[in-house]
Backbone and ligand atoms as CSV (ligand in chain L), in Angstrom:
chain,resi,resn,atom,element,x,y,z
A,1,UNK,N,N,-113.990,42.878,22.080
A,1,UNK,CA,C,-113.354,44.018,21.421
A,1,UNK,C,C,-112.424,44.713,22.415
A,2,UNK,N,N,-111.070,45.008,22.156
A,2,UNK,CA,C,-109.909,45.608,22.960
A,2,UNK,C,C,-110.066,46.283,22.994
A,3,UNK,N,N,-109.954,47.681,24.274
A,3,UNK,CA,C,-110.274,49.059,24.141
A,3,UNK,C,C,-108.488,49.949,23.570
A,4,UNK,N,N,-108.915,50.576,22.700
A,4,UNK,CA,C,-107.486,50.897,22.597
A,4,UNK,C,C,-106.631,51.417,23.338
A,5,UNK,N,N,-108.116,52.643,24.033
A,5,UNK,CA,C,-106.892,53.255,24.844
A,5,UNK,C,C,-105.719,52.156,26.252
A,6,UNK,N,N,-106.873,51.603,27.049
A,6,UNK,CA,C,-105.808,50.436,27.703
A,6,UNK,C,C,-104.724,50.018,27.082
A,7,UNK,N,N,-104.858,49.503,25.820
A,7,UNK,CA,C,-103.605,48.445,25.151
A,7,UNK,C,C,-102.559,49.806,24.291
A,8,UNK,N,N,-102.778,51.252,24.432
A,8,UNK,CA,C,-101.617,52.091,23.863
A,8,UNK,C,C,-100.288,52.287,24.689
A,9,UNK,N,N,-99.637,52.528,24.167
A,9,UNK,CA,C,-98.342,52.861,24.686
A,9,UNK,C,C,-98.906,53.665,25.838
A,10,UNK,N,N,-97.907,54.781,26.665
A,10,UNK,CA,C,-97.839,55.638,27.977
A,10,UNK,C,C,-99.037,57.087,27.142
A,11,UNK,N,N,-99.670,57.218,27.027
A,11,UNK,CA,C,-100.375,58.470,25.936
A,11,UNK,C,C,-99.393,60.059,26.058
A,12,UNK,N,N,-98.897,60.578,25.276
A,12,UNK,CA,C,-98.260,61.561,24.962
A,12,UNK,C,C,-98.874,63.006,25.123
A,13,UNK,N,N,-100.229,63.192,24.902
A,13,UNK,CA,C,-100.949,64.242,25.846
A,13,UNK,C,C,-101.500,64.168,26.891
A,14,UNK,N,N,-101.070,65.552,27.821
A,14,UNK,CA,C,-102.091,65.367,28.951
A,14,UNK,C,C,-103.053,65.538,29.087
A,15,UNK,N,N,-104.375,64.933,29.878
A,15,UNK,CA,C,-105.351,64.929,29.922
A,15,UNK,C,C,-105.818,66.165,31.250
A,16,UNK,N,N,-106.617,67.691,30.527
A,16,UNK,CA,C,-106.889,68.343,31.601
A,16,UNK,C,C,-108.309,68.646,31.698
A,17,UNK,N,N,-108.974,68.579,32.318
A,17,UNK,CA,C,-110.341,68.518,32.572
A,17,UNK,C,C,-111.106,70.065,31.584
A,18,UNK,N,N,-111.826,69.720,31.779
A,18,UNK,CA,C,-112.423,71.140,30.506
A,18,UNK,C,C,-112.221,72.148,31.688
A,19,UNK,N,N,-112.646,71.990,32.973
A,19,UNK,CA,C,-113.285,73.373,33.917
A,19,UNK,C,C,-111.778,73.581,34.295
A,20,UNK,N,N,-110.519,72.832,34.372
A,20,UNK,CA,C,-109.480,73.282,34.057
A,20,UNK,C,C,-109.016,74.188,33.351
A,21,UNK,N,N,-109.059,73.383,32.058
A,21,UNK,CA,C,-108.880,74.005,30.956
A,21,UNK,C,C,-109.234,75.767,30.616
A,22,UNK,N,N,-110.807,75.922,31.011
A,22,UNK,CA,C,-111.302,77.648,31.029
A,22,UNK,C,C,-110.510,77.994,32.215
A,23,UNK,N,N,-110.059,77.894,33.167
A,23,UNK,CA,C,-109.411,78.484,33.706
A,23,UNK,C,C,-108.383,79.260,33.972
A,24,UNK,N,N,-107.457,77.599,32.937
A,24,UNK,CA,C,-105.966,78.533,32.247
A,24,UNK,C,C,-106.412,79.536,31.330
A,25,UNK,N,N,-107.647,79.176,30.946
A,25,UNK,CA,C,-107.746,80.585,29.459
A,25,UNK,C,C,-107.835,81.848,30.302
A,26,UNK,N,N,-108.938,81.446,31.132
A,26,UNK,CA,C,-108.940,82.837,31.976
A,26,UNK,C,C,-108.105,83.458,32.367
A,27,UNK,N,N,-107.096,83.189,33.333
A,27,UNK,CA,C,-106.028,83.170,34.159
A,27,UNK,C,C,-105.166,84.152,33.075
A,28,UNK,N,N,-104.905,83.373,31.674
A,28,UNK,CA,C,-103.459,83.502,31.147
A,28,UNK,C,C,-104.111,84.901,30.239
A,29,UNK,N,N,-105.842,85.362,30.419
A,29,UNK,CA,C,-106.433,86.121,29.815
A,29,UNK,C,C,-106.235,87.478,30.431
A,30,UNK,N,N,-106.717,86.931,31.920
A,30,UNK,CA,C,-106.338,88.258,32.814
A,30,UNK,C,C,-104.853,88.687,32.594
A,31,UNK,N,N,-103.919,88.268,33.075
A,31,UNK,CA,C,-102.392,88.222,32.811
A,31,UNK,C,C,-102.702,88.951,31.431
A,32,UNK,N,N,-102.549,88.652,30.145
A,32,UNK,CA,C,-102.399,89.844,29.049
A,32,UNK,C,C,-103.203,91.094,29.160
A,33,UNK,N,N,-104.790,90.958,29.886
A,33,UNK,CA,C,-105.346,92.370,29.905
A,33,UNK,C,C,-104.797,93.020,30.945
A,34,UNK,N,N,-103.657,92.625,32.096
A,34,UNK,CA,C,-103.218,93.414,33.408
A,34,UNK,C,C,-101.892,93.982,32.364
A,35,UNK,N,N,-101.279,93.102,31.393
A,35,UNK,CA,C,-100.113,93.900,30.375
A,35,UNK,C,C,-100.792,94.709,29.881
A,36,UNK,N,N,-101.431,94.566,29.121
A,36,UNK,CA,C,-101.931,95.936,27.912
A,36,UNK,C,C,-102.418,96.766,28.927
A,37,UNK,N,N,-102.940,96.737,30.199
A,37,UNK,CA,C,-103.138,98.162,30.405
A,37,UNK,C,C,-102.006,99.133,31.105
A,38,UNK,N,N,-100.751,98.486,31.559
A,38,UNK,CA,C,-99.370,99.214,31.707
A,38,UNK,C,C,-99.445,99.621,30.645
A,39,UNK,N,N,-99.342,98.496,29.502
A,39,UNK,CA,C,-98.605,99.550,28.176
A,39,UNK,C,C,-99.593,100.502,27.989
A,40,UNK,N,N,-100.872,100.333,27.922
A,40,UNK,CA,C,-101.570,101.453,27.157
A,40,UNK,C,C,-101.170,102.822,28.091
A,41,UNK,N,N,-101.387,102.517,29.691
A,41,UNK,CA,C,-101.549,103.829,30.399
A,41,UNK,C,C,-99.666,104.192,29.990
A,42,UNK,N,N,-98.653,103.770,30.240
A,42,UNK,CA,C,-97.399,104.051,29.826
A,42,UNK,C,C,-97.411,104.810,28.239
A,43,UNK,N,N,-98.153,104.319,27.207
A,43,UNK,CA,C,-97.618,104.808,25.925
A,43,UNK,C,C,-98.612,105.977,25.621
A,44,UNK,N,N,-99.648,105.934,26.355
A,44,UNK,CA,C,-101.148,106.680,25.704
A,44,UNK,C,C,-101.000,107.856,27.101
A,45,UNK,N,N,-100.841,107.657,28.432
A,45,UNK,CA,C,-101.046,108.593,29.030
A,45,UNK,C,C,-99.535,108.986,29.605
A,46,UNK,N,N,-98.883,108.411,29.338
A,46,UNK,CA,C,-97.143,108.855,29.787
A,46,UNK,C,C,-97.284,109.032,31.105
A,47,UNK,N,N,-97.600,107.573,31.735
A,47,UNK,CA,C,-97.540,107.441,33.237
A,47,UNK,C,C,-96.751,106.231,33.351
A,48,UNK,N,N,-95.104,106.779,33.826
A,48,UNK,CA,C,-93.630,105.829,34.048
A,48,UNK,C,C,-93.401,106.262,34.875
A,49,UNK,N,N,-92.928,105.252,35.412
A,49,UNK,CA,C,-91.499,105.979,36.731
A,49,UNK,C,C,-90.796,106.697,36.282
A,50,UNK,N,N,-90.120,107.833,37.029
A,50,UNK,CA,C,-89.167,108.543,36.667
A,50,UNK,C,C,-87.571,108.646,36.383
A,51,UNK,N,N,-87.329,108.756,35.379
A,51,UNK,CA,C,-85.867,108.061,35.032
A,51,UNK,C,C,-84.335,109.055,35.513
A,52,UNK,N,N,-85.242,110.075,35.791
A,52,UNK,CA,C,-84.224,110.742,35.895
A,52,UNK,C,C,-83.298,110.895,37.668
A,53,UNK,N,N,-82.157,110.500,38.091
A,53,UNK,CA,C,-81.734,110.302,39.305
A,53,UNK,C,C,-79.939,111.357,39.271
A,54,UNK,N,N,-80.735,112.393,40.472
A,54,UNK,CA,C,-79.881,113.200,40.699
A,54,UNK,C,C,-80.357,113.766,41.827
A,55,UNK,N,N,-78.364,113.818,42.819
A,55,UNK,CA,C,-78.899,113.877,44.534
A,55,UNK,C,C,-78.590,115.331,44.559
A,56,UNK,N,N,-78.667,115.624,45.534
A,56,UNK,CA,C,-78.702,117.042,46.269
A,56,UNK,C,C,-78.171,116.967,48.002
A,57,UNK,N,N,-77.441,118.049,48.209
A,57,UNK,CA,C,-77.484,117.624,49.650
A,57,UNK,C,C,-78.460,118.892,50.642
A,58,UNK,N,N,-79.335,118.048,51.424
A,58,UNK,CA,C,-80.933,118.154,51.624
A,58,UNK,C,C,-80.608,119.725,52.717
A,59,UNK,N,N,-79.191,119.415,53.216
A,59,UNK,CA,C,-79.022,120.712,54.461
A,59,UNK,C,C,-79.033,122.318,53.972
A,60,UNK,N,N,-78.300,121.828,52.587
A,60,UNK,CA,C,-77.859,123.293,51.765
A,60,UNK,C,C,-78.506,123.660,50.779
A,61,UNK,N,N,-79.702,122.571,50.299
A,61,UNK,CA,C,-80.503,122.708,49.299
A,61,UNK,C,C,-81.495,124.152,49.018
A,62,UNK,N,N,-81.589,124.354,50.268
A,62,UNK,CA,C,-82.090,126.112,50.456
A,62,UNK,C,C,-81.388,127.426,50.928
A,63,UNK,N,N,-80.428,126.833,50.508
A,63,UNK,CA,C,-79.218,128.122,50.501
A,63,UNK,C,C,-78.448,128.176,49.463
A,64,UNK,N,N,-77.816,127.157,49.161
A,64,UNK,CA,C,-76.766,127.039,48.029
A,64,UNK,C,C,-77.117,126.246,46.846
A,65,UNK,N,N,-78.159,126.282,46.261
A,65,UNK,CA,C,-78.227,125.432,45.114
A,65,UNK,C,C,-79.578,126.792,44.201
A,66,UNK,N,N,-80.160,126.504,43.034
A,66,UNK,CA,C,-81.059,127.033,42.661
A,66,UNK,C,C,-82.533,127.108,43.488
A,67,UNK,N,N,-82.898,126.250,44.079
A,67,UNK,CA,C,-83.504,125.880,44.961
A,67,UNK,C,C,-83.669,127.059,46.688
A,68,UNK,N,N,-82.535,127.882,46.279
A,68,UNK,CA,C,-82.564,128.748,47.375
A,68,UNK,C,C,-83.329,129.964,46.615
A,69,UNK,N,N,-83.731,129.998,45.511
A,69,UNK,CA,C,-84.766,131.201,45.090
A,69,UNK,C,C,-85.562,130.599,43.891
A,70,UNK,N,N,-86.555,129.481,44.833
A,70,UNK,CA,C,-87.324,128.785,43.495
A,70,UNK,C,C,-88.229,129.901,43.114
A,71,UNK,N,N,-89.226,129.204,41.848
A,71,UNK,CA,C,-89.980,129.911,40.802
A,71,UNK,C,C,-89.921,129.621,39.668
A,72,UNK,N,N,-90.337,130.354,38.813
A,72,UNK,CA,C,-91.056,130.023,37.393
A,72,UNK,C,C,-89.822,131.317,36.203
A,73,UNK,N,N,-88.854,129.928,35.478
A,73,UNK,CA,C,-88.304,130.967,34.752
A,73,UNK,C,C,-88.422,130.513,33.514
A,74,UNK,N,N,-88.955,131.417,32.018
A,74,UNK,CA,C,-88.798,131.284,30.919
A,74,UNK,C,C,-87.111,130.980,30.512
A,75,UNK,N,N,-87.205,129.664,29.844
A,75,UNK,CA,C,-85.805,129.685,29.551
A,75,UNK,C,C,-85.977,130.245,27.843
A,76,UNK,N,N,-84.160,130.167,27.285
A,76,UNK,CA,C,-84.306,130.966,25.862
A,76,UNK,C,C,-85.012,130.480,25.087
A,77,UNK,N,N,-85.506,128.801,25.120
A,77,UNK,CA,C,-85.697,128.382,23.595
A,77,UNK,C,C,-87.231,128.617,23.917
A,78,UNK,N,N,-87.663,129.612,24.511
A,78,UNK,CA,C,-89.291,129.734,25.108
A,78,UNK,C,C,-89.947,128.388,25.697
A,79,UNK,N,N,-89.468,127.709,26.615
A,79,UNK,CA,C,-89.895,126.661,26.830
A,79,UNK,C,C,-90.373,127.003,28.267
A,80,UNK,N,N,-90.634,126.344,29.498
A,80,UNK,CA,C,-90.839,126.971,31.040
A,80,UNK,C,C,-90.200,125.859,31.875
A,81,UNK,N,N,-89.478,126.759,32.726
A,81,UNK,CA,C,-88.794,126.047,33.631
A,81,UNK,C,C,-89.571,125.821,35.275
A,82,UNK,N,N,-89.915,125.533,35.868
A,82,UNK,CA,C,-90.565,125.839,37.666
A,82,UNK,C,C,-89.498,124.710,38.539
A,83,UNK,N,N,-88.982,125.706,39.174
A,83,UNK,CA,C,-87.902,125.068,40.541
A,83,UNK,C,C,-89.073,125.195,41.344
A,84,UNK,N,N,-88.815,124.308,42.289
A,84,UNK,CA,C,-90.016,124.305,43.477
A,84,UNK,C,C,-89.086,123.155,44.244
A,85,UNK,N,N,-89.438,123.647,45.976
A,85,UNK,CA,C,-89.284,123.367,46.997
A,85,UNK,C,C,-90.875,122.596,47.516
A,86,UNK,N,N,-90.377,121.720,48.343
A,86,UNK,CA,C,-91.738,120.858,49.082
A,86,UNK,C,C,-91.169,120.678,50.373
A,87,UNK,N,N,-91.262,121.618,51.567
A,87,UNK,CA,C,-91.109,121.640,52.811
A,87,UNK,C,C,-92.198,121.202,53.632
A,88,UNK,N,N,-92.127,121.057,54.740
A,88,UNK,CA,C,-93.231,120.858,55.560
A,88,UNK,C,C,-93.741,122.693,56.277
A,89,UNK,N,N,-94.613,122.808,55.545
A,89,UNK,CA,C,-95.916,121.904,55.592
A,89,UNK,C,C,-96.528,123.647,53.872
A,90,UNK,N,N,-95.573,123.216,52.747
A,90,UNK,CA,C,-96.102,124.466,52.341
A,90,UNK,C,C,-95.364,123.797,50.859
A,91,UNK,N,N,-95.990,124.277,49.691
A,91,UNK,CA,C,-94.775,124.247,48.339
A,91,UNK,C,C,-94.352,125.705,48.346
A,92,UNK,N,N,-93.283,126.320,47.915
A,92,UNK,CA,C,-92.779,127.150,47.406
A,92,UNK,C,C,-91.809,126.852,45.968
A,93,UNK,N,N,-92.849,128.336,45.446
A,93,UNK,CA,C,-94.160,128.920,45.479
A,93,UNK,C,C,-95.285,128.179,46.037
A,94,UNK,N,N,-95.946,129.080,46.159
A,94,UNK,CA,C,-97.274,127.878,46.960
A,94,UNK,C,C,-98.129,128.193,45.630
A,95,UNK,N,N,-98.060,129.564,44.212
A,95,UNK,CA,C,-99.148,129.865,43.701
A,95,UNK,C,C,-97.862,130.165,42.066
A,96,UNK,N,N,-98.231,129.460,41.351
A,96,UNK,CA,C,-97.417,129.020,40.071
A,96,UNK,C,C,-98.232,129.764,38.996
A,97,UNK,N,N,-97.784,130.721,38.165
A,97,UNK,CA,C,-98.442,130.591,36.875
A,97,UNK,C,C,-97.848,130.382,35.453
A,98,UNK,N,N,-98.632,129.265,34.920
A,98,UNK,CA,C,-97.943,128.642,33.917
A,98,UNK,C,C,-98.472,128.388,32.295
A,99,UNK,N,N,-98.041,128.322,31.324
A,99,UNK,CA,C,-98.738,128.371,29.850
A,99,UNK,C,C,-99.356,127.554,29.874
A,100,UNK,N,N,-100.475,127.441,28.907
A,100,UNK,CA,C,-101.402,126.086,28.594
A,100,UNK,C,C,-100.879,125.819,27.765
A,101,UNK,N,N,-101.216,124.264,27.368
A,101,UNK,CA,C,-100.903,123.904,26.417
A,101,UNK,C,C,-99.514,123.661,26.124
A,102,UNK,N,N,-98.401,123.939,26.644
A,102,UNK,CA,C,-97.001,123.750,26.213
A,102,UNK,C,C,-96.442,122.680,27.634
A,103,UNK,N,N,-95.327,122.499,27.028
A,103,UNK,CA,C,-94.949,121.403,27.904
A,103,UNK,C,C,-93.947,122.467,29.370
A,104,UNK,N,N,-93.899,121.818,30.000
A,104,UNK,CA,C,-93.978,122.639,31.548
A,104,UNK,C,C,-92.193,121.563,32.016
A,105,UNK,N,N,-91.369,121.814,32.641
A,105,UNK,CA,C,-90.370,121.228,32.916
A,105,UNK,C,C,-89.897,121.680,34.498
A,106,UNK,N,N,-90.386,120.614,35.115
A,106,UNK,CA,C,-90.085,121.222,36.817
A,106,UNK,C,C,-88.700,120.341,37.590
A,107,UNK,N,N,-88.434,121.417,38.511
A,107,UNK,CA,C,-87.379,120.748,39.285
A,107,UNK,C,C,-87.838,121.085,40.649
A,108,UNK,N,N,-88.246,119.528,41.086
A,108,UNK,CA,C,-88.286,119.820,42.730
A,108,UNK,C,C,-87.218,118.907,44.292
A,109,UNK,N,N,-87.326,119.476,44.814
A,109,UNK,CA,C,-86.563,118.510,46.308
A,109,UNK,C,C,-87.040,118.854,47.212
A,110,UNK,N,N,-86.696,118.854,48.603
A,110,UNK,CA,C,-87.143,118.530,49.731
A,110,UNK,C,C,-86.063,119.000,50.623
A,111,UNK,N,N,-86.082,119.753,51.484
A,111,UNK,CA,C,-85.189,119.610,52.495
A,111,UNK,C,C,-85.215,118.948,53.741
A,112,UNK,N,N,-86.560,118.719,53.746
A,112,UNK,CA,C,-86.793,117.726,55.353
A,112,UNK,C,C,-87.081,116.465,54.921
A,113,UNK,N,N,-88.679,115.874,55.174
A,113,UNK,CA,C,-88.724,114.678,54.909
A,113,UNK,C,C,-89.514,114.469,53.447
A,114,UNK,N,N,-90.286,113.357,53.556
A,114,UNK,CA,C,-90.766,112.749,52.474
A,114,UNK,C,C,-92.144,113.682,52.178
A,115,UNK,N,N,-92.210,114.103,50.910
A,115,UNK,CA,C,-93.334,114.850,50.451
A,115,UNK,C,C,-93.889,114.037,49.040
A,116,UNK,N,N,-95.337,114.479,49.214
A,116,UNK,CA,C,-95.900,114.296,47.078
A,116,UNK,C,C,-96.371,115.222,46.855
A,117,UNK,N,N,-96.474,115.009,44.954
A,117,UNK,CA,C,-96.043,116.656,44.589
A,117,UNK,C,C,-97.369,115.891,43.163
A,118,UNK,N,N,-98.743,116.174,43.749
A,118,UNK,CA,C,-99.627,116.220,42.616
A,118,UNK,C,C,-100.045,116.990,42.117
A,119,UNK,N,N,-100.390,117.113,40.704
A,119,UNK,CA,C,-101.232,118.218,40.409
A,119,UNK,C,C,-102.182,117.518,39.307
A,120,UNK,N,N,-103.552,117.829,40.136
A,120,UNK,CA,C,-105.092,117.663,40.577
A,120,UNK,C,C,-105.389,117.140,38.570
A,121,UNK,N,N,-105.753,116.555,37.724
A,121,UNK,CA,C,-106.439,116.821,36.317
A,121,UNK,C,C,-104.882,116.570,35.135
A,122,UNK,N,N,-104.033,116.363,36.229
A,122,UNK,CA,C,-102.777,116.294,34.845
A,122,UNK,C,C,-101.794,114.692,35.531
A,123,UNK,N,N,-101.216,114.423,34.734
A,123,UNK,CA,C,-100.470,112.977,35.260
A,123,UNK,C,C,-99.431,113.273,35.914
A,124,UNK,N,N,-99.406,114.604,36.239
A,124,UNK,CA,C,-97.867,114.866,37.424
A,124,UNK,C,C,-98.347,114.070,38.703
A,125,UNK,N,N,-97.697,113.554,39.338
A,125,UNK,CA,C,-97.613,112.555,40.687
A,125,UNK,C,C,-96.215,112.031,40.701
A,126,UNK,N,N,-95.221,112.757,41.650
A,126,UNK,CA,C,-94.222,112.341,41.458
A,126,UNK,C,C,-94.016,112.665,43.785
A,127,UNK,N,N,-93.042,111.398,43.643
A,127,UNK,CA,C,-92.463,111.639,45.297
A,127,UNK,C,C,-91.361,112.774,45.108
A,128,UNK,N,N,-90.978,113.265,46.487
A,128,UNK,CA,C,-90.751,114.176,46.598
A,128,UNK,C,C,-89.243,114.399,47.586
A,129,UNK,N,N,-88.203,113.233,47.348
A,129,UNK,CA,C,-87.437,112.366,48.392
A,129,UNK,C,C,-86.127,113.623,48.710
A,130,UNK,N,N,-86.047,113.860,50.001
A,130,UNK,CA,C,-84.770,114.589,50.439
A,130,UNK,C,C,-83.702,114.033,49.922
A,131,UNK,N,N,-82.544,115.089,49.889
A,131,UNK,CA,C,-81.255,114.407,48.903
A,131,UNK,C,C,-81.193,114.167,47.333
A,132,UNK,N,N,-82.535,114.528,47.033
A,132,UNK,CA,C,-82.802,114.124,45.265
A,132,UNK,C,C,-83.369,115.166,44.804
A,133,UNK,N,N,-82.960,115.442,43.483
A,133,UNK,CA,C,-84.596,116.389,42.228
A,133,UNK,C,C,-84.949,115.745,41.759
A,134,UNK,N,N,-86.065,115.791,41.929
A,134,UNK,CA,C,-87.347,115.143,40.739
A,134,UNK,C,C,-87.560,115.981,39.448
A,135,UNK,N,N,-87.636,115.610,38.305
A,135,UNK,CA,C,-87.410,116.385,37.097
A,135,UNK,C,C,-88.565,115.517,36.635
A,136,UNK,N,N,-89.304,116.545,35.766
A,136,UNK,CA,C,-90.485,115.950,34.829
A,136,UNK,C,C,-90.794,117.236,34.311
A,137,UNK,N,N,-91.644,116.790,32.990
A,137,UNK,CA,C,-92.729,117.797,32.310
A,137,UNK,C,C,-93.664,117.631,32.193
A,138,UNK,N,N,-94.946,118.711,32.262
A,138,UNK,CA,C,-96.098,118.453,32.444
A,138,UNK,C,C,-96.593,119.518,31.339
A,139,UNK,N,N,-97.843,118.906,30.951
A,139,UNK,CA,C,-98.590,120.104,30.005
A,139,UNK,C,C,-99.961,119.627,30.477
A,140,UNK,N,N,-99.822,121.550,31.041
A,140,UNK,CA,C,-101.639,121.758,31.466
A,140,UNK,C,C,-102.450,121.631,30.632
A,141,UNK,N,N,-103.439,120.695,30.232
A,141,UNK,CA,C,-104.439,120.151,29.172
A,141,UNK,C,C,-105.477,121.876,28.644
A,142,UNK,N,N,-105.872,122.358,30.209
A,142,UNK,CA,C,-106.868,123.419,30.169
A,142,UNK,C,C,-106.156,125.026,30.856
A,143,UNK,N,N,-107.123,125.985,30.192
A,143,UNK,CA,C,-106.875,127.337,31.005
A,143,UNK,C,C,-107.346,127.168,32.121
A,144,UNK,N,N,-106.610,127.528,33.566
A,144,UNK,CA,C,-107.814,127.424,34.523
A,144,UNK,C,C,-106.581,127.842,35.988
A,145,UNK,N,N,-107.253,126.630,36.705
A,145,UNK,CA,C,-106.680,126.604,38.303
A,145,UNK,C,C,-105.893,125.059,38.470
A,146,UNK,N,N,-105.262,125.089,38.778
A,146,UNK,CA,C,-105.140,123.276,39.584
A,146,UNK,C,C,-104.617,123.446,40.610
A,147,UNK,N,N,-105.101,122.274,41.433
A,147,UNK,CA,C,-105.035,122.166,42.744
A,147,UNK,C,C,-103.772,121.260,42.686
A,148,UNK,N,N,-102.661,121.283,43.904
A,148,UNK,CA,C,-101.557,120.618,44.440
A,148,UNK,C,C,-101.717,120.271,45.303
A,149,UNK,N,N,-101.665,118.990,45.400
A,149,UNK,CA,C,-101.232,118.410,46.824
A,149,UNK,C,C,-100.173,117.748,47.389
A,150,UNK,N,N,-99.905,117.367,48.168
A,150,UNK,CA,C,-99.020,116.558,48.881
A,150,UNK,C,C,-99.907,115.284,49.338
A,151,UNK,N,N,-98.984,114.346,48.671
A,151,UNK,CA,C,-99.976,112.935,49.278
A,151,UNK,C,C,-99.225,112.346,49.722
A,152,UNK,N,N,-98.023,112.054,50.270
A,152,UNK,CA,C,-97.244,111.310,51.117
A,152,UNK,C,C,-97.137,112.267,52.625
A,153,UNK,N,N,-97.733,111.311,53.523
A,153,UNK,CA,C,-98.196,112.060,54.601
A,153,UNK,C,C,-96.558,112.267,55.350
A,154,UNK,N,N,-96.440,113.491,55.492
A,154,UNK,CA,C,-95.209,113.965,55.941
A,154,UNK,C,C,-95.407,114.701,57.791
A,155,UNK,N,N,-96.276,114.872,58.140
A,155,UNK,CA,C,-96.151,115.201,59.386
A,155,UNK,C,C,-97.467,115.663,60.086
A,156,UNK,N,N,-98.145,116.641,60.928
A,156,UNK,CA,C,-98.975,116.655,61.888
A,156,UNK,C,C,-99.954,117.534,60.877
A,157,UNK,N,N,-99.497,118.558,60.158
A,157,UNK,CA,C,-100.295,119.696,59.124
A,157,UNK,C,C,-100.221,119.151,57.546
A,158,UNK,N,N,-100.028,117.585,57.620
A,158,UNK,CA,C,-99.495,116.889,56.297
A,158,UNK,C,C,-100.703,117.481,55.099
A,159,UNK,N,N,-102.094,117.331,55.666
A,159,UNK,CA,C,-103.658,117.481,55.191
A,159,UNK,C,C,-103.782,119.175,54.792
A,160,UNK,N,N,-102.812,120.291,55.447
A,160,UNK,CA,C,-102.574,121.499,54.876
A,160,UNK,C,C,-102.235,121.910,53.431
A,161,UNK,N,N,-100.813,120.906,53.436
A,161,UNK,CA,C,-100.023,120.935,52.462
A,161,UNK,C,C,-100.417,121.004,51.097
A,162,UNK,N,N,-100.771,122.227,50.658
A,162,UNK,CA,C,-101.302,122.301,48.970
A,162,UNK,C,C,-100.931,123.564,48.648
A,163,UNK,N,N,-100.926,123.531,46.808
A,163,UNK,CA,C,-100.716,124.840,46.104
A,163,UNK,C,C,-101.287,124.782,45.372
A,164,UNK,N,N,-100.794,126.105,44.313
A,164,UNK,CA,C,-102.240,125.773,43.085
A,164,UNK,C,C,-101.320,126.833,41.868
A,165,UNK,N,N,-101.514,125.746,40.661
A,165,UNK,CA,C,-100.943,126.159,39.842
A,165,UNK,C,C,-102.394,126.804,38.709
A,166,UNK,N,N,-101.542,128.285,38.224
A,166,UNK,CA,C,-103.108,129.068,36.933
A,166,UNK,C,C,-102.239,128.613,36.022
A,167,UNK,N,N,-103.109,128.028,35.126
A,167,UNK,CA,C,-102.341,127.942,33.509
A,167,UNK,C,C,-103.009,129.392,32.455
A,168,UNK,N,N,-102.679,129.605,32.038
A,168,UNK,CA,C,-103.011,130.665,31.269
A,168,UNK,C,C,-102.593,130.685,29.762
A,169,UNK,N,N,-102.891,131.225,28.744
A,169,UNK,CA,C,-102.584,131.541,27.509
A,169,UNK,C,C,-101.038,132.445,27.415
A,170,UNK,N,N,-100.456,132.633,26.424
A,170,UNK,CA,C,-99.453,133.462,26.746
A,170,UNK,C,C,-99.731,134.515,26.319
A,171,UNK,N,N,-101.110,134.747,25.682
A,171,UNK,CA,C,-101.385,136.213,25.381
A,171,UNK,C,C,-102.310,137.103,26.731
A,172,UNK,N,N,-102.834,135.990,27.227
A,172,UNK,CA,C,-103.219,136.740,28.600
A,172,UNK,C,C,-102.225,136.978,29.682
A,173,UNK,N,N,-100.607,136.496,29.696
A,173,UNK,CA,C,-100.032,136.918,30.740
A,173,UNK,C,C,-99.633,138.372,30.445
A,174,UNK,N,N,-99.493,139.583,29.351
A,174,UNK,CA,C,-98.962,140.323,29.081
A,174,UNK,C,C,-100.378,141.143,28.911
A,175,UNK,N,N,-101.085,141.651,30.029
A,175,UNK,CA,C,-102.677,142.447,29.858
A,175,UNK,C,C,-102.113,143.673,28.684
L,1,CUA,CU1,CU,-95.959,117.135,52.622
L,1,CUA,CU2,CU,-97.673,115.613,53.190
């Protein structure tokens, strides 16, 4: 009796071993669960890079730009604005108070070197690069305190470097 497979043509599938085989499943398994969790944390927690790119020049940035009298300004359509500076070794303001619950719109830069600009319980984490503003919005989830830090180690008092933003109601800022 002829075995067929010997006497077939060149065979047209490849032959991959089973413990192969789970492997690619695995492999090509991990690969889609390392996608879905960009997208999820991107669409569900609005954690992207930042799109927005605009320079500054880093010498005059605390004299001649808005940035030479940062802070916290209500703009008209009642929304909140916070300019903030990230120097070594301090934020200014170092002590922010801001609405809960509404969306928060900050502008920060740097006049020396490289700073980070977290705040502690919310998805703000943004660098902090001389020559540039960083623009984002944030909405404080809770009434309370949050802690700021700086996490790009910028110099000898880098581990100093913090502020702290109060979120508050807008009926408690007016006692
Ligand atoms: Cu600023 Cu570390």
């Amino acid at each position: 009796m002829s075995n067929a497979q010997s006497t077939s043509p060149v065979s047209r599938t490849m032959r991959v071993d089973v413990y192969e085989r789970w492997w690619l499943w695995i492999a090509s398994s991990l690969i889609l669960g390392f996608l879905a969790i960009i997208v999820a944390s991107s669409v569900l927690h609005a954690v992207h890079p930042p799109s927005h790119v605009e320079t500054i020049d880093p010498a005059t940035a605390r004299t001649e730009s808005e940035f030479a009298s940062p802070g916290v300004f209500p703009q008209p359509d009642g929304s909140t604005l916070v300019v903030m500076v990230a120097a070594m070794f301090t934020f200014d303001p170092e002590t922010v108070v801001v609405p809960v619950g509404e969306p928060v719109r900050f502008r920060i830069t740097s006049p020396d070197v490289i700073h980070g600009f977290q705040i502690a319980g919310t998805n703000a984490n943004v660098t902090v690069i001389p020559g540039y503003v960083s623009e984002f919005e944030v909405t404080f989830p809770r009434a309370g305190e949050y802690l700021v830090l700086c996490n790009e180690f910028c110099g000898l008092s880098h581990h100093m470097m913090q502020g702290r933003f109060i979120a508050r109601s807008a009926r408690e800022e007016d006692p």
